[in-house]
C-alpha positions, 0 to 999 in steps of 0.5 A: 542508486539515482532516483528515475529521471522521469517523474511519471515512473517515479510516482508510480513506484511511489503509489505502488510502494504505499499500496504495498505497505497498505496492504502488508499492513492489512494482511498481517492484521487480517492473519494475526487478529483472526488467526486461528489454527485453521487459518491459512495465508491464502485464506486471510489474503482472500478476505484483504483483498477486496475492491474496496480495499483497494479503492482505499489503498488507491486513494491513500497512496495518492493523498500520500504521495502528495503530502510526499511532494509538498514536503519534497518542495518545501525542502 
């Protein structure tokens, strides 16, 4: 499977994949650190997801996806 011929299309799937990961990663944690009995999936999807939340995956997926495309150049 080929890799999408525009650019553009191809950072937002990039951005969008590194926000998922950020949050899976948060989610679990939330669900798994605080998990009581009573503790449900939607409750500790509630708690994750915040603006500032957010804001933070935002940023680290485009700090990522830079690092991503320095290294791509280099190579």
């Amino acid at each position: 499977m080929d890799a999408p011929k525009n650019p553009h299309v191809r950072s937002l799937i990039e951005i969008a994949f590194i926000i998922f990961l950020f949050y899976s990663n948060l989610l679990m944690g939330e669900f798994t650190a605080r998990a009581g009995r009573d503790k449900t999936l939607l409750a500790a999807a509630v708690d994750v997801v915040t603006f500032k939340n957010f804001a933070i995956a935002l940023a680290a997926a485009v700090v990522g996806h830079f690092g991503f495309e320095l290294l791509r150049k280099k190579s």
